[in-house]
N, C-alpha and C positions, 0 to 999 in steps of 0.2 A: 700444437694441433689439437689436442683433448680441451686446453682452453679455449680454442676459437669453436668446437661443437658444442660446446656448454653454452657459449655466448647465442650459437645459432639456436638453440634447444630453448634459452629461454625469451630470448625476442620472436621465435614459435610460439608458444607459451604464451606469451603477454599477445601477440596477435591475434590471436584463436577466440583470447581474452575478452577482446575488446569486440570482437566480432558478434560475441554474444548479446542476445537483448539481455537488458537489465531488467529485471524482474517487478512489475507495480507493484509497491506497497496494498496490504491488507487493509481495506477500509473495515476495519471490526462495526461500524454505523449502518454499514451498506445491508439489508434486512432481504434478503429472498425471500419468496412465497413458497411455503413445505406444502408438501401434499399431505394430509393429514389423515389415515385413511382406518384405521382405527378408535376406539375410545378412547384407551387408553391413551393414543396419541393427540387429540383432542381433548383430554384431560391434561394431558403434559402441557399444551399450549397456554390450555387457561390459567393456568395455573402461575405460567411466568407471563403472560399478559398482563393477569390482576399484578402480580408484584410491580413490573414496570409501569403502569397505569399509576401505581403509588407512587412510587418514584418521581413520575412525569409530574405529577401535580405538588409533590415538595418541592421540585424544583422550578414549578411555576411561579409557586407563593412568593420563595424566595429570589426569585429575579423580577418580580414584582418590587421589592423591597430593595433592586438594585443590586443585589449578591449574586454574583456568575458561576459556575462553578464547569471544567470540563466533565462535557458527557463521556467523552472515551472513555478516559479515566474511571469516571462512578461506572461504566456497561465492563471494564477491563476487571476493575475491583468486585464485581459483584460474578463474575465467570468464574475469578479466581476463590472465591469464597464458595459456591455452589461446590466446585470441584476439590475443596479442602485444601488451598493454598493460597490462602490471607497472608500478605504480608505484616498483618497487623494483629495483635493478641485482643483479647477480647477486654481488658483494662484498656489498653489506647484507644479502642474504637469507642467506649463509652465515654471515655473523657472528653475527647475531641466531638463527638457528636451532642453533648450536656453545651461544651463551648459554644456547638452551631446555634443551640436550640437556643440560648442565653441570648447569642445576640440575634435573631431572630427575632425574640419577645421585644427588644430592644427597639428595633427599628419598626415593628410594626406599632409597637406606642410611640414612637413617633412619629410613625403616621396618620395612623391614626388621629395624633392631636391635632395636626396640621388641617388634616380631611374636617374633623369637626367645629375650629376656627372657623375655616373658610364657611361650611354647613351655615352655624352660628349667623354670621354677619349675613350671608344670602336669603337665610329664613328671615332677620326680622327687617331687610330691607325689605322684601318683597310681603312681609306683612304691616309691613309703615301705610306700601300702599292702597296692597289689598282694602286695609281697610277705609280706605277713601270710597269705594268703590259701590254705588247704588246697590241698595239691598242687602248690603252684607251686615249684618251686626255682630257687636264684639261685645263677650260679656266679660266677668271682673277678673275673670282669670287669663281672661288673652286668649283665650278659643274664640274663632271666627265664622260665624256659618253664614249660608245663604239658602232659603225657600225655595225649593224649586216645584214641590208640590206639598199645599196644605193638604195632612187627611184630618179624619172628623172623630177617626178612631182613641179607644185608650191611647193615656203617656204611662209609660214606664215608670217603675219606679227603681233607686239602684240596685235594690235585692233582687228583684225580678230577674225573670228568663226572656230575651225576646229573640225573635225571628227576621233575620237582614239578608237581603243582597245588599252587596257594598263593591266596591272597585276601589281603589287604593293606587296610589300615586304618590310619586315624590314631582319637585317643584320644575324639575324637568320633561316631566309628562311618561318618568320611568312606571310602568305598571310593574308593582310586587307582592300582589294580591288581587282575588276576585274571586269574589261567587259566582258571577254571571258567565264566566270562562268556566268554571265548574258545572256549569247548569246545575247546581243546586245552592238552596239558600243557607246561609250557618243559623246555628243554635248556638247561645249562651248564656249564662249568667252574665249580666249588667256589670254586677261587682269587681271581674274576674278578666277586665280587659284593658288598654289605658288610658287614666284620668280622663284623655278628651273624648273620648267613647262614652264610658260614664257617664259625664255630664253631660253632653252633648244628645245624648239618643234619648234622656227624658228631656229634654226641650220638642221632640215629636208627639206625633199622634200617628196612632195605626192608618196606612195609607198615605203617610206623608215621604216626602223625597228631601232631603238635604245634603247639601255640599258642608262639608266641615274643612276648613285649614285649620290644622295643628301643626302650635308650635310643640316645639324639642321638648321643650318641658313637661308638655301634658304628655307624649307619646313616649319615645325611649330614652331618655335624655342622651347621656355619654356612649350607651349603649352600640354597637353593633350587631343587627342581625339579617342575614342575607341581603339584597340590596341596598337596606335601610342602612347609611354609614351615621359614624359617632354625632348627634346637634343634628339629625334632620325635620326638616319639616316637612309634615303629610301631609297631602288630601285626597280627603275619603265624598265619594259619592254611597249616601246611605239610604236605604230604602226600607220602611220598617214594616213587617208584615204582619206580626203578629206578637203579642206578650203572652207572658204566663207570669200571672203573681207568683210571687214565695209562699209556699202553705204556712198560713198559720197558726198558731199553735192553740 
């Protein structure tokens, strides 16, 4: 008798059981909107925004570069650190993150070299033919320009200071610079810019308009900087306003 209530009591039990919902997993991803109502609590926000905003973009670089990594995981590990329960000491966490950083470097020079290959062969197909192209001439360096307004103005000399709108483009028609999107015109030293600037902007006269393509070589060569990737080739729409010689002595 007392075993067959036991048997009733737990297939009760196990019924009861099953009759319950099962409870949805926590999406720790899943972001609610706080009500923020405070400074303080609008400083608290900003504060783990900026750091995740960090975060967001390490780990853009690197899935850029094809390296995945789970976000729970990094948003689970980084709760757990805030609230002083790291699973990890603070030697593992720098070794293993020197490891990320290592191959990181790794692959992005190898991307890199890949990106400036390809660069390489596009610029000087596309300067093979450029320079076939009426009006363009090509002087002994492989800077290419084209006339688009003579002025009657001073030329520059490379010490000098001159005065440009210019527009800037890569061979895709990416713009990565302008003055004319700034509404206002730059100032610089001649000396202090690259090679095909240099040369290029004393072949003007004040009032003149020239189209320059440059190759990799005159411009950044291997270099990477903001749009510009490693072997690209520029062209700059230049427009010279005005010089200032160098004082002399």
């Amino acid at each position: 008798m007392k075993k067959a209530l036991i048997a009733i009591l737990i297939s009760s039990a196990v019924g009861l059981s099953a009759c319950q919902p099962v409870p949805e997993p926590v999406d720790i991803m899943k972001v609610e909107p706080l009500t923020l109502s405070t400074d303080a609590e609008k400083q608290a926000y900003a504060m783990g925004a900026s750091m995740g905003q960090f975060i967001e973009s390490k780990i853009a670089v690197q899935q850029n570069l094809g390296v995945e990594y789970d976000k729970t995981i990094i948003a689970k590990a980084f709760i757990a650190a805030v609230s002083g329960q790291s699973q990890m000491d603070m030697q593992e966490m720098q070794t293993l993150t020197q490891a990320i950083e290592a191959s990181i470097r790794e692959k992005q020079q190898a991307k890199d070299a890949e990106v400036g290959a390809a660069n390489l062969a596009a610029g000087e197909a596309f300067l093979a033919e450029n320079a076939k192209r009426e009006g363009v001439t090509v002087t002994a360096s492989g800077l290419q320009y084209e006339v688009i307004t003579k002025g009657e103005g001073a030329m520059p000399k490379a010490e000098d200071t001159v005065q440009v709108h210019y527009r800037g483009t890569l061979l895709d028609g990416t713009e990565f610079d302008s003055s004319y999107a700034r509404n206002e015109p730059a100032t610089f030293p001649l000396s202090r810019v690259i090679s095909g600037w240099t040369e290029g902007v004393q072949l003007m006269n004040v009032g003149s308009k020239f189209k320059f393509f440059i190759p990799s070589n005159l411009a950044y060569g291997a270099r990477s900087t903001g749009a510009i990737t490693s072997n690209s080739t520029l062209v700059f729409e230049v427009e010279l306003l005005d010089v200032m010689p160098a004082a002399t002595e």
